[in-house]
N, C-alpha and C positions, 0 to 999 in steps of 0.2 A: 253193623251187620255186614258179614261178609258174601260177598256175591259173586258168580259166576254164571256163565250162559254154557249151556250143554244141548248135547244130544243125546237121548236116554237109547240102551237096546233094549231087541226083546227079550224074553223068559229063554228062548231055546239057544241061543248064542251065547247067553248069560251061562246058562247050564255050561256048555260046553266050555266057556274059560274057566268056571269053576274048577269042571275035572284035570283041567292043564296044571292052575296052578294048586289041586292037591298033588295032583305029582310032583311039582316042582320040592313043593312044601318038604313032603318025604322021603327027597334026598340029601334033605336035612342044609339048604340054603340058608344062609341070614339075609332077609329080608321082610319087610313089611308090606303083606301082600295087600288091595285093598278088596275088603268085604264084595261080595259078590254082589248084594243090594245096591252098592255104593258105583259099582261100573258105569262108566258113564264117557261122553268125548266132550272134552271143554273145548266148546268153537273161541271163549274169551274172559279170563278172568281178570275181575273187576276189583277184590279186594274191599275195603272198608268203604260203604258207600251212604253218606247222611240223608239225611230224611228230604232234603229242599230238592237233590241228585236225580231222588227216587224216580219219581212223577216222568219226568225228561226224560230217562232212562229207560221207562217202564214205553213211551212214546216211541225215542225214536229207535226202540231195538221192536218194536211191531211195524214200522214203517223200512227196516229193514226187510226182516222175515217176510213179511207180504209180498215180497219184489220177484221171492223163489219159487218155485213149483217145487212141489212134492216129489220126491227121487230114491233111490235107495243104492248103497254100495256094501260092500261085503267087506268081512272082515276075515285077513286071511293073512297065514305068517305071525312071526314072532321077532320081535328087533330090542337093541337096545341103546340107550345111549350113555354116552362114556367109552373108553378103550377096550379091550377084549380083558383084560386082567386087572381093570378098575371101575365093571360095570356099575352104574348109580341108577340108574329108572331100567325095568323092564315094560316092554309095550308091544299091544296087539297093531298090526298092520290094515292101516285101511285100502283097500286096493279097488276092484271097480266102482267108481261111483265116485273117487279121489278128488277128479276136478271138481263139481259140483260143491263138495263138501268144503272144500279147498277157496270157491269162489265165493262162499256162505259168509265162511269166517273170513275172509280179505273185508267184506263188506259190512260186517259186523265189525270189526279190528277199526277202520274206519271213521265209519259214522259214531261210536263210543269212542274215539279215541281222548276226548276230552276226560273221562274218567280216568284211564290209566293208559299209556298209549306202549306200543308194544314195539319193542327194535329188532325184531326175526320175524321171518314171512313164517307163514304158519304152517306147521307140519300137523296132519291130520292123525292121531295115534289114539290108542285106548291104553292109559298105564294099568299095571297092574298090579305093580312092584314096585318098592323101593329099596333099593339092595344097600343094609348095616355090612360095614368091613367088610366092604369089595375084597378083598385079598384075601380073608378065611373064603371064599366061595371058587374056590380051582372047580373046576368041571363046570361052572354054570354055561360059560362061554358057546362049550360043545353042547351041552342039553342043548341051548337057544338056539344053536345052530341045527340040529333034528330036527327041531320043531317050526324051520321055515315053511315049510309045506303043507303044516296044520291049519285046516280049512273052518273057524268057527261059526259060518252062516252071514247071511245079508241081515242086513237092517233097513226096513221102512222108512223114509223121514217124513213124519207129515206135522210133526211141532218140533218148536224149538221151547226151553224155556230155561228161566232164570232159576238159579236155585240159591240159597244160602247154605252157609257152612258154619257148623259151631263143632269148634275142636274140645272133644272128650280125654279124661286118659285112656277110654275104649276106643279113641280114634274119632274121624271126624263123623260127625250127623246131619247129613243134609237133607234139607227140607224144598218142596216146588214152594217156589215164591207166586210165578206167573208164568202164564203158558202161552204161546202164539204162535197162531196155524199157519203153514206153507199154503201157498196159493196150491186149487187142485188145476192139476194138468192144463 
């Protein structure tokens, strides 16, 4: 089973990337955008995780989460990574609320690191994209760059949770595994 730890957004921020990248979409980009259902910020992916893992995992990622208080940061701007004329991933910018999110995942990366341990400090993003033959897509560079400014809403945190992933030819399908609450305030 493949596993991941996320932060889910809401419906109205959701919306709003949606509209982004149908425009991206029909300017006729190669890339693989991901489903708007499927949006989501991985604070930690976990990869194949066996049954004996589960338990311990299911453990000490609630004895994390409980450590945090409830927060919210916004999501705003448009980045990507890779060169300007070899872009590979497009991603939503997380901006106020950064450190927070930022101090979630250091502590989730961590105390899981026995799973899969991670060698870059964690950049907090929303993908959205995966950009096929970076070099047919001239112009995306400049769209991306318009679109700093593009303001798509805050998000809540008041759970974190585990999801699993099963890869379709329609792309992947994720499922909540397990959900666990942020301390409130």
């Amino acid at each position: 089973m493949r596993l991941f730890i996320a932060v889910e957004i809401d419906d109205e921020a959701r919306g709003r990337i949606a509209e982004s990248m149908e425009k991206l979409k029909g300017m006729g980009f190669r890339a693989r955008f991901v489903e708007p259902g499927n949006l989501h910020i991985t604070l930690k992916f976990l990869g194949d995780v066996n049954e004996e893992l589960l338990k311990r995992l299911c453990e000490d990622a609630d004895d994390v989460v409980k450590k945090h208080s409830r927060f919210s940061f916004t999501l705003d701007g448009v980045g990507y990574f890779g060169k300007r004329n070899d872009i590979r991933v497009v991603w939503i910018a997380v901006k106020e609320g950064t450190e927070r999110l930022q101090d979630m995942m250091k502590d989730i990366q961590e105390r899981l690191d026995y799973i899969r341990g991670d060698e870059h400090e964690p950049v907090p993003h929303l993908t959205i994209a995966r950009v096929r033959y970076a070099r047919e897509n001239s112009g995306l560079a400049d769209e991306l760059e318009n679109m700093k400014g593009v303001k798509f809403g805050e998000v809540h945190v008041k759970e974190v949770k585990i999801k699993s992933s099963v890869l379709t030819g329609m792309g992947p399908v994720y499922s909540d595994y397990k959900s666990f609450s942020l301390r409130e305030y």
